[in-house]
N, C-alpha and C positions, 0 to 999 in steps of 0.2 A: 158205315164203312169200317173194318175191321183195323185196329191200328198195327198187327201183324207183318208189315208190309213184305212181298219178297219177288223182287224184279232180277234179272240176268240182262246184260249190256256188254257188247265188245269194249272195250279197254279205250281204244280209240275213239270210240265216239264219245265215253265216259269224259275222257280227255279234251275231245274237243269242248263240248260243253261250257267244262267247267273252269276253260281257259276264256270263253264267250264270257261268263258270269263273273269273273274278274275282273272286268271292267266296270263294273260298278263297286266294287271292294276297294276303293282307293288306299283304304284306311287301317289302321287295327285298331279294333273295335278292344274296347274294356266288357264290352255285355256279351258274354258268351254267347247267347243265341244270336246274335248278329254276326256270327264265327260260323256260323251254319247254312246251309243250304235246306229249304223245306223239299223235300222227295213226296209226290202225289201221285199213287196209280192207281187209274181207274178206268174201265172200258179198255181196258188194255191198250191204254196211254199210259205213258210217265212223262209229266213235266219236274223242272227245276227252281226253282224261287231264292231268290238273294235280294237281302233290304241292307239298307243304310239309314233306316228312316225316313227316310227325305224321298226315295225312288224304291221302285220294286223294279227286277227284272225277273220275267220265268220265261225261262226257253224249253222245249221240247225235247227229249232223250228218247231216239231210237231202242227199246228197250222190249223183252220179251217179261208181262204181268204173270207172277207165280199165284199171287196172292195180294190180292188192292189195298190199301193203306197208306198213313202220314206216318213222314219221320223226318228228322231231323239228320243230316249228313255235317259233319265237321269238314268244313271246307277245306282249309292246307293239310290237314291230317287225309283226304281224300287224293288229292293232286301227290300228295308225293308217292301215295299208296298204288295210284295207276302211270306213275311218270313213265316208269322203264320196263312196261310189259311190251309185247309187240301187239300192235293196232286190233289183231282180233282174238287175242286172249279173253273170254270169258267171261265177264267179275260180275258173282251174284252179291245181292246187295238187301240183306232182310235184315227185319227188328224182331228184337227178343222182346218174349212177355215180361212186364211192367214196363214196357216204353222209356228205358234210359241207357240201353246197348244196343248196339247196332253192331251187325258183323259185315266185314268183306271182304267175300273170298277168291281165290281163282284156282287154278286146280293144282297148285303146289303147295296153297297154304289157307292161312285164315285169321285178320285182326279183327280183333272185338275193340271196338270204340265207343267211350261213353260221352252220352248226349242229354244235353236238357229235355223235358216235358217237351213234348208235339205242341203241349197247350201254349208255349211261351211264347211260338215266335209271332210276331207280331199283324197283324190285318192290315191288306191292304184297304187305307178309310180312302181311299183318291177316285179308283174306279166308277166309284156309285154316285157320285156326283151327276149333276144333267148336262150334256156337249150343250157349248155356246157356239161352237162353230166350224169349221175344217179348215185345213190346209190342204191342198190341192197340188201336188207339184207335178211341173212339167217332166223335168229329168230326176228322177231320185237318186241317180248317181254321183249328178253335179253337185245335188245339195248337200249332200254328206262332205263333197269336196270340200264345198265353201264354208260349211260349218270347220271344218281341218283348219281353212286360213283365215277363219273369224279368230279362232281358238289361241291363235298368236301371240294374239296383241291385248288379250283380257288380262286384266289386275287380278293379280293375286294379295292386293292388301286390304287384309280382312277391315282395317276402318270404313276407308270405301266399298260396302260391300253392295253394293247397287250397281258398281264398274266388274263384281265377279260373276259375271256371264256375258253370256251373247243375248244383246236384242234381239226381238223383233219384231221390225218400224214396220208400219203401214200408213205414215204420215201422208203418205203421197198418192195412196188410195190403194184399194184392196187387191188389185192385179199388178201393184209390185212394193211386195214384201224383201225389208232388205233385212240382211245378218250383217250389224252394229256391233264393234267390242272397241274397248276405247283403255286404257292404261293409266291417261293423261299424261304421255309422252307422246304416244302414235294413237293413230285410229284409221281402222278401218272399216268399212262401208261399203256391202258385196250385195249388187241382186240377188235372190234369194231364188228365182223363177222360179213363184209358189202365186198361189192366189186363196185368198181368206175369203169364205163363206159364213156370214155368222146365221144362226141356227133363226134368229130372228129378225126378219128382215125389217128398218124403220123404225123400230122402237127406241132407238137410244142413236146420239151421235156414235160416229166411228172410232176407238181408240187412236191417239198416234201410236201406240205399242201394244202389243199381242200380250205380250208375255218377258220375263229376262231369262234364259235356261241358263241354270249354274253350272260354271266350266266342267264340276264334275261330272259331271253325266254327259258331256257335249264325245267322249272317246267309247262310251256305250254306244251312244245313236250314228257313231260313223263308224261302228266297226261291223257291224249288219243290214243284212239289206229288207228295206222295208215292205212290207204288203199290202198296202193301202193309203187313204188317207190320214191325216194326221189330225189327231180331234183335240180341241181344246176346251176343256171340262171348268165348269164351274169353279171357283175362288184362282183360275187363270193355273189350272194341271193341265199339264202336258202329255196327253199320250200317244205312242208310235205302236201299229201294229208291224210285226215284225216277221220275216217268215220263220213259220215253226215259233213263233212267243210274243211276246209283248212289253214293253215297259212306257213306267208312269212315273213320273216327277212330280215333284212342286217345284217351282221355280219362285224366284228372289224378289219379294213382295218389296216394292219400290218403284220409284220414278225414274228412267235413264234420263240423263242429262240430253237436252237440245245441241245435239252432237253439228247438226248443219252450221250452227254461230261459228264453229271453228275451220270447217272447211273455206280455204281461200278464196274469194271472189274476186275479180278485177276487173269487172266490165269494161267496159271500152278501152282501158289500159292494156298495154300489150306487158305480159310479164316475162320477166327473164326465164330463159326455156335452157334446160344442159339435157341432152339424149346421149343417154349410155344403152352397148348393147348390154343387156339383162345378166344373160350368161356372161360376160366377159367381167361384168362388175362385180355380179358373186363371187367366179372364180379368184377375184383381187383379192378378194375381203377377206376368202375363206384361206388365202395364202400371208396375208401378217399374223403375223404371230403374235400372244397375247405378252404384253408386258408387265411390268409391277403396279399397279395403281395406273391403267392406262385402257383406257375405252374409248379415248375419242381419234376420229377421225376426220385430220385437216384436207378438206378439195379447194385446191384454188386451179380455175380454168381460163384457157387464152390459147386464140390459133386453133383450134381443132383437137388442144390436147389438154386432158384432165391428170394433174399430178396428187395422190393418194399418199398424203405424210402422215407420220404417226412418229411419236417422242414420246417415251413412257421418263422421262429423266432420269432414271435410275437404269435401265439397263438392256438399250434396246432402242435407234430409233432407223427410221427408212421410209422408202417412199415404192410408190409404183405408178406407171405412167399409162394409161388410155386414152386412145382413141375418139372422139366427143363431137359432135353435132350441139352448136349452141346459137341462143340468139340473146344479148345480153346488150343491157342499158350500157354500161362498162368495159373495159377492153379487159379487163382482168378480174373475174367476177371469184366470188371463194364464199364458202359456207361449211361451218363443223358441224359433225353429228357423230351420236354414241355410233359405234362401231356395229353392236347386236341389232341395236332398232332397225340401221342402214342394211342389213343382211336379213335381218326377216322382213324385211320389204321386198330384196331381191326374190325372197321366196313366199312370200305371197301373195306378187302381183304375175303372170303367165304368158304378158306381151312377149315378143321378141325385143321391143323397146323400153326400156326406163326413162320417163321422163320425169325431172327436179321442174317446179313450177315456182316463181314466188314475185314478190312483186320486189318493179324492178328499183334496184340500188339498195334493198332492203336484207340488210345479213340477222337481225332476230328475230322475224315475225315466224309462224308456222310455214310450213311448205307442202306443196302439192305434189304427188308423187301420179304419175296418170303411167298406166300399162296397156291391161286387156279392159276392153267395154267393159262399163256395168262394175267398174270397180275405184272408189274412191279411197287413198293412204296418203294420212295426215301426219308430217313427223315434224317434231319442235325439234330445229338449231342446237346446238352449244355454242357457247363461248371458245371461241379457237385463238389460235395463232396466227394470224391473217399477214402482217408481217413477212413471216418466217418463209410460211406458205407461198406467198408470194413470189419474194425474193426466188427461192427454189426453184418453181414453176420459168423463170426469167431466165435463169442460169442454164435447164433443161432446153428451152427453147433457142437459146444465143448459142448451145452448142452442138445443135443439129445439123446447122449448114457444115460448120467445121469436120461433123461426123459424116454429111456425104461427102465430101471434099474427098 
């Protein structure tokens, strides 16, 4: 194949692209070829290739082949080059002899951009591995979804890096795989509606985990829609065919934690139950206002109504009153939680109802958050104001009748 390369592509689709292969660029790279895009035409195809080391993605580019060839495209020096053309301007895109300029033009002008050697940028070593086995999904829509509200609640601290991805369990057998992310604040725990076929049937017990996908790549694999099954390769890589491309991961070689020990149980105990509407609870949340050194959020509930207090002691404190369906060991039940946890819970569980589970007369143990099926959120307590809260909630309630009067 000639390293000559020279393709023509409308603007727009140039654009689309390479707004699609963004998603795997989390980062700025120090190794220049990892600033690049690898450009392949041939058979009068053009794809696109973007590495981080860790994943490849190559997507497909609608593109008319002048001339077949590799090259190397400097990525944000591309993106700003096609930002503000109109969607079917033109832009030819060939390599000058000796393989370290590239030009592109449209028909008012023309930048010459210098590139590393074609030879540098890196092989994908993940591919060629032998499939242990697929993924199979039912909705490929849903699962993109759930990977969105897996993505939540994953740790972002690099010592734990075993908590930075999404599981995924099949502890409980191969036709229901769940998507696991855990923080060690919250967790949650979403069927996956997938079902794992391993390539070998019987030879080996069944994993309780598939695989961990690293949060980074978890905003590539839901921003496209996929084509197939979902194979998982040798030393536990990850690949998605994809329509028009494909990408391949390695994922976060470790053990996820036995995330079930922390989910609440209380068999035959009846636990204390607070049902908030969903909507009504977010919109709470999303209406305090952040304070100085202040993220917790005081509930103490009684009578049908949940009072919402928040004290940052420096400059700001208030409350807000809901509505609440409960069933509690206590007449006046209260529990603190960060403010953010509490709000991405509203938004990652889809019931019309939120329900607070926990056992009952118990204000520090974890808590059961139950929505829509098929979804389990695990959120640890603070330490609150119970007191204050209280008292509040009494005052609110002693002045209601006064208020229909």
């Amino acid at each position: 194949m000639s390293d000559l390369l020279k393709i023509e592509t409308p603007a727009g689709d140039l654009r689309k692209v390479l707004s699609l292969l963004s998603r795997i660029r989390l980062h700025r790279s120090k190794i220049p070829v990892l600033g690049c895009a690898l450009v392949e035409a041939k058979d009068n195809a053009v794809t696109l290739t973007v590495t981080d080391l860790g994943a490849w993605l190559t997507l497909s580019l609608p593109a008319r082949v002048h001339a077949p060839g590799r090259a190397l495209l400097p990525f944000n020096l591309a993106r700003m080059l096609v930002a503000n053309h109109a969607a079917g301007t033109p832009i030819t895109i060939e390599q000058a002899a000796g393989g370290t300029e590239l030009t592109v033009s449209d028909p008012d002008g023309r930048t010459t951009l210098i590139t590393p050697p074609v030879s540098d940028f890196p092989e994908d070593n993940l591919s060629t591995r032998p499939v242990i086995g697929t993924l199979t999904l039912a909705d490929e829509a849903a699962f993109r979804d759930r990977l969105k509200r897996a993505l939540r609640v994953v740790s972002t601290e690099e010592t734990r890096y075993y908590l930075n991805g999404v599981c995924l369990d099949v502890a409980e057998g191969a036709d229901k795989v769940k998507l696991v992310s855990t923080d060690g604040h919250r967790l949650i725990a979403i069927d996956a509606g997938a079902e794992w076929s391993p390539a070998a049937q019987g030879e080996m017990d069944p994993p309780d985990q598939l695989c961990i996908l690293p949060r980074m790549i978890v905003p590539a694999l839901t921003a496209m829609p996929f084509a197939g099954p979902i194979l998982l390769r040798e030393g536990e890589n990850f690949e998605v065919p994809l329509v028009g491309g494909r990408i391949i991961t390695s994922t976060i070689d470790g053990k996820f934690p036995d995330w079930r020990r922390v989910v609440p149980k209380f068999g035959e105990r009846q636990p204390d139950m607070i049902s908030f509407d969903r909507a009504e609870l977010l919109s709470a949340m999303r209406r305090i206002p952040w304070g100085h050194r202040s993220t917790r959020i005081d509930i103490a509930v009684g009578k049908g109504k949940a009072v919402l207090s928040y004290n940052s002691r420096h400059d700001l404190s208030g409350f807000r009153v809901l509505s609440v369906e409960s069933s509690t060991k206590t007449p006046e039940w209260f529990h603190a939680f960060d403010r953010q946890y509490l709000t991405e819970a509203c938004l990652a569980c889809r019931g019309d109802l939120l329900t607070i589970e926990c056992t009952a007369g118990e204000e520090g143990g974890p808590v059961r958050i139950v929505s829509d099926s098929g979804v389990d959120f695990v959120l640890m307590p603070m330490r609150g104001e119970r007191d204050e809260a209280v008292a509040l909630l009494r005052s609110l309630t002693a002045e209601q009748p006064r208020a229909a009067a």
